[in-house]
C-alpha positions in Angstrom: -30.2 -5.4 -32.7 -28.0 -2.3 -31.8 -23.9 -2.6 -31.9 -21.5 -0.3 -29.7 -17.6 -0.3 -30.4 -16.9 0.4 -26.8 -19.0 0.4 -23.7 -18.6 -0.3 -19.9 -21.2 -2.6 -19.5 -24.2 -3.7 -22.0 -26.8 -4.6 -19.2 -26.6 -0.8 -17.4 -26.7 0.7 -21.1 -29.8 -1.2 -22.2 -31.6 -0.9 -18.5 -30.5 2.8 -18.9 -31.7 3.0 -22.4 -35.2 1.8 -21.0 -35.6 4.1 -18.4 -36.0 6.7 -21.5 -38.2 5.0 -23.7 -39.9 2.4 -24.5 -38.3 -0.7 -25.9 -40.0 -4.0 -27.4 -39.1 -7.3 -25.8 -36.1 -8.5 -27.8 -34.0 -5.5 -28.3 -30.8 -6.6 -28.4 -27.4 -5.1 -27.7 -24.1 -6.4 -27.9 -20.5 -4.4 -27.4 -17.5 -5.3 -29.1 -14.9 -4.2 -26.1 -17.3 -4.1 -22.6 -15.0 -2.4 -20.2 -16.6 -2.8 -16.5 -18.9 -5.9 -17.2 -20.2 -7.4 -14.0 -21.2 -11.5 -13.0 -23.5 -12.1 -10.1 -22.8 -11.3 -6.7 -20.8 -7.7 -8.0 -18.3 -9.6 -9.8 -16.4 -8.4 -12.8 -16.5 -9.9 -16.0 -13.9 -9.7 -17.5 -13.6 -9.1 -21.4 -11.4 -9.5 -24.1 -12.2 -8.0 -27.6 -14.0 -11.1 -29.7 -16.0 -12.7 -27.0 -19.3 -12.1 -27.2 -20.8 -9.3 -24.6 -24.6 -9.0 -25.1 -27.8 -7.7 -23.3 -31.6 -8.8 -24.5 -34.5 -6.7 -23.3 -37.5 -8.3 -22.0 -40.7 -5.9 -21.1 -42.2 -8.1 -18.7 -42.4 -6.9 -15.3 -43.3 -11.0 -13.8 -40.8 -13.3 -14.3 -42.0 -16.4 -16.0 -41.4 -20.2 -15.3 -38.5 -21.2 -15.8 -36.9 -18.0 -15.3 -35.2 -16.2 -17.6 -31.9 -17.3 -16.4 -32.7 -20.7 -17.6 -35.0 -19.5 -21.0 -31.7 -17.3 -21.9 -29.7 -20.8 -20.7 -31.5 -22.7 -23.0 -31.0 -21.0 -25.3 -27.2 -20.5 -25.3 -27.0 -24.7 -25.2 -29.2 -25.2 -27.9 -27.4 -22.9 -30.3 -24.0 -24.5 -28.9 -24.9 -27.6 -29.1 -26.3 -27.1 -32.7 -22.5 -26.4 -33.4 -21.5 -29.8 -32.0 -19.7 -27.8 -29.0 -21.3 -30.4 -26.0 -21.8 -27.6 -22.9 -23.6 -28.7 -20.0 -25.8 -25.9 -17.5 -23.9 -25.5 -14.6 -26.6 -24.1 -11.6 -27.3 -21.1 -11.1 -26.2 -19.1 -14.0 -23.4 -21.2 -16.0 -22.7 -22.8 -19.1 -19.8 -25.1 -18.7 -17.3 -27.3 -21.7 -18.4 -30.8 -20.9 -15.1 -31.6 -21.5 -12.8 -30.2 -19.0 -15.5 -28.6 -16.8 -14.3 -24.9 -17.6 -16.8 -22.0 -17.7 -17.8 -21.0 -21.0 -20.5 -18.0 -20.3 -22.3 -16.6 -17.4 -25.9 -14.8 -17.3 -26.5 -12.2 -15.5 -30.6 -11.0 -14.9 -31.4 -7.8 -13.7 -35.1 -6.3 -13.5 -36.3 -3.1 -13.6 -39.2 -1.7 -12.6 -41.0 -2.5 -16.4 -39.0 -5.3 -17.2 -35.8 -7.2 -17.1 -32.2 -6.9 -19.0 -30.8 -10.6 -19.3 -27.0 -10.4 -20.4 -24.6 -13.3 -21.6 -21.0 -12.8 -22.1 -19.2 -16.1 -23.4 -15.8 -16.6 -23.8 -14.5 -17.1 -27.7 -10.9 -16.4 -26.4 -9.1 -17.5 -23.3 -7.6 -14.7 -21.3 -4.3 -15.2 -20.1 -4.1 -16.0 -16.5 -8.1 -16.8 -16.1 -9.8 -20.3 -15.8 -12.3 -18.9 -19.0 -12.7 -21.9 -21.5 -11.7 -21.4 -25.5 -14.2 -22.0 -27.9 -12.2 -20.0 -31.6 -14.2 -22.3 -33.5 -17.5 -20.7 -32.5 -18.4 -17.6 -35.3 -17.6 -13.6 -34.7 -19.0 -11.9 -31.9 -21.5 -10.3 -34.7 -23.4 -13.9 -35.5 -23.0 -14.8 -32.5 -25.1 -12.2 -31.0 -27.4 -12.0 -33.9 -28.2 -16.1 -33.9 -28.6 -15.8 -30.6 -30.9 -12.9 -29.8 -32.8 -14.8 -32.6 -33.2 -17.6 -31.2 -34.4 -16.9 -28.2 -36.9 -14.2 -29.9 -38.5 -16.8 -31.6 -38.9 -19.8 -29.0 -39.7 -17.2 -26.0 -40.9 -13.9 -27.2 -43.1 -14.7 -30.2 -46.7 -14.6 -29.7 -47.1 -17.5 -31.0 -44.2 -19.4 -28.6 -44.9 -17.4 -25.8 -47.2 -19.7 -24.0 -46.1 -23.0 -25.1 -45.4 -25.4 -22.4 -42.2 -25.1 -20.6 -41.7 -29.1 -19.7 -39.7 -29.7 -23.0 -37.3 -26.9 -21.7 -36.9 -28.3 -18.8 -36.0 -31.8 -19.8 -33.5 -30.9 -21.9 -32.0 -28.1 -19.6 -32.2 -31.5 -16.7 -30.7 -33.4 -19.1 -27.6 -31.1 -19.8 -27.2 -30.7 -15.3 -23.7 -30.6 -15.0 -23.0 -32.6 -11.9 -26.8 -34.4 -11.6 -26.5 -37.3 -9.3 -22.8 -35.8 -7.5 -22.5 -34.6 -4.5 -22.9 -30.7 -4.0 -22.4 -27.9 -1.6 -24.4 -24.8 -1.5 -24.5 -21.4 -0.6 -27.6 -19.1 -0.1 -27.2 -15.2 -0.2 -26.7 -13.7 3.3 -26.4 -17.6 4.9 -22.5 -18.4 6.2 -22.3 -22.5 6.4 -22.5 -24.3 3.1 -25.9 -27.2 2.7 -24.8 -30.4 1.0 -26.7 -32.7 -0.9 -27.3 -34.7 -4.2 -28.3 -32.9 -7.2 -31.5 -34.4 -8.0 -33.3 -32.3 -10.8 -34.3 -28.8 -11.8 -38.4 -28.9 -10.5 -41.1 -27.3 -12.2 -40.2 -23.6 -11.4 -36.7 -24.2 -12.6 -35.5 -24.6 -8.6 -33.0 -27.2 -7.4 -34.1 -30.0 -6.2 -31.3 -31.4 -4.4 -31.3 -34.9 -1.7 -29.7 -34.2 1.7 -27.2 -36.7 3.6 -30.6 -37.5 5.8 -32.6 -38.4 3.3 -34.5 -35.2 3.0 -35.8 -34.7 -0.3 -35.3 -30.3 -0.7 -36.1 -27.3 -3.3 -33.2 -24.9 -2.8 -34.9 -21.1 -2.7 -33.8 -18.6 -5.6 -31.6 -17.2 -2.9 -28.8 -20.0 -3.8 -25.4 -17.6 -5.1 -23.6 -20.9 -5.9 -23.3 -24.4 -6.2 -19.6 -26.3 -6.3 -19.3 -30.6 -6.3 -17.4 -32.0 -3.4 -14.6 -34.3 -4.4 -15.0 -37.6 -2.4 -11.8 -36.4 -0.6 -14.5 -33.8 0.8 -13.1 -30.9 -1.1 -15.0 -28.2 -2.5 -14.3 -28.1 -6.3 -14.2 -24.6 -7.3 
């Protein structure tokens, strides 16, 4: 695990890094002040000093089932939820506060051409003026990092673990689906009009499985950039 005071963003540092030698699966970096840290889609993350900016290496070049959006998801919940903080996963990329329904964290993937840098930057403090959610009862952005990193090391990463079935995952990650049986809208990358549907399930691959007004039972592709309930006014909750 490798700390830096100040950096612009942990995921271009560590995918950087490995460009320039060769780092076991599990390397860990965290930044106590990121400066330019990015969400999906080329949007800016923004952080305040105390929240918890961090970047795990992975050195495999296929991505596994689930994905590691979900693996690093799972992860993040388990260790919440171990604090008694009740967070639900909020498809594609989200952990939400049960309670109010306010983001708590975001994951961003990216892969490189010998593996993958999954980052997580979760929201200890609420900055002024942005719909982030407070958590000040969580630990430092050192354990937090550390506990983390750890955890998933050791479920996902261990030889031992590596290989273990993923159903058990994927119950628990289906039974923590924010908005499962509500009415959803849907947008896939490079697609205009919005699909609509009923959150069914995530299926074996760790897709959406989602039922359409006709009756049409559908897996949404990995293409899907968001997914936002509709109120029964008809209104896209954002």
């Amino acid at each position: 695990m490798f700390y830096l005071d100040v950096v612009s963003s942990t995921n271009s540092f560590l995918k950087n890094w490995s460009r320039k030698e060769t780092l076991p699966s599990g390397t860990g970096l965290y930044a106590g002040t990121q400066t330019g840290g990015r969400g999906r889609r080329g949007n800016r993350w923004w952080h305040v000093p105390g929240n918890l900016a961090l970047s795990i290496w992975v050195a495999e070049q296929t991505s596994p089932l689930p994905p590691w959006t979900l693996r690093l998801a799972w992860t993040l919940l388990t260790y919440l939820r171990s604090r008694e903080i009740p967070c639900q996963l909020k498809y594609p990329n989200d952990i939400y506060l049960s309670a109010n329904s306010l983001k708590l964290a975001g994951i961003l993937v990216e892969k490189t051409a010998c593996g993958a840098v999954l980052g997580l930057g979760l929201n200890r403090f609420l900055p002024e003026g942005l719909a982030a959610a407070a958590c000040e009862d969580l630990p430092d952005h050192h354990t937090l990092a550390l506990s983390v990193t750890e955890l998933f090391y050791t479920h996902f990463l261990e030889e031992k673990n590596s290989k273990q079935e993923t159903a058990p995952v994927l119950n628990e990650l289906n039974a923590l689906l924010l908005w499962k049986g509500e009415w959803v809208a849907w947008r896939e990358e490079g697609k205009e009009h919005a699909g609509l549907g009923k959150i069914v399930e995530l299926d074996l691959s760790g897709r959406l499985r989602v039922l359409e007004p006709s009756g049409n039972d559908r897996v949404l592709p990995e293409t899907i950039r968001s997914v936002e309930r509709v109120e029964a006014s008809g209104r896209i909750s954002r």
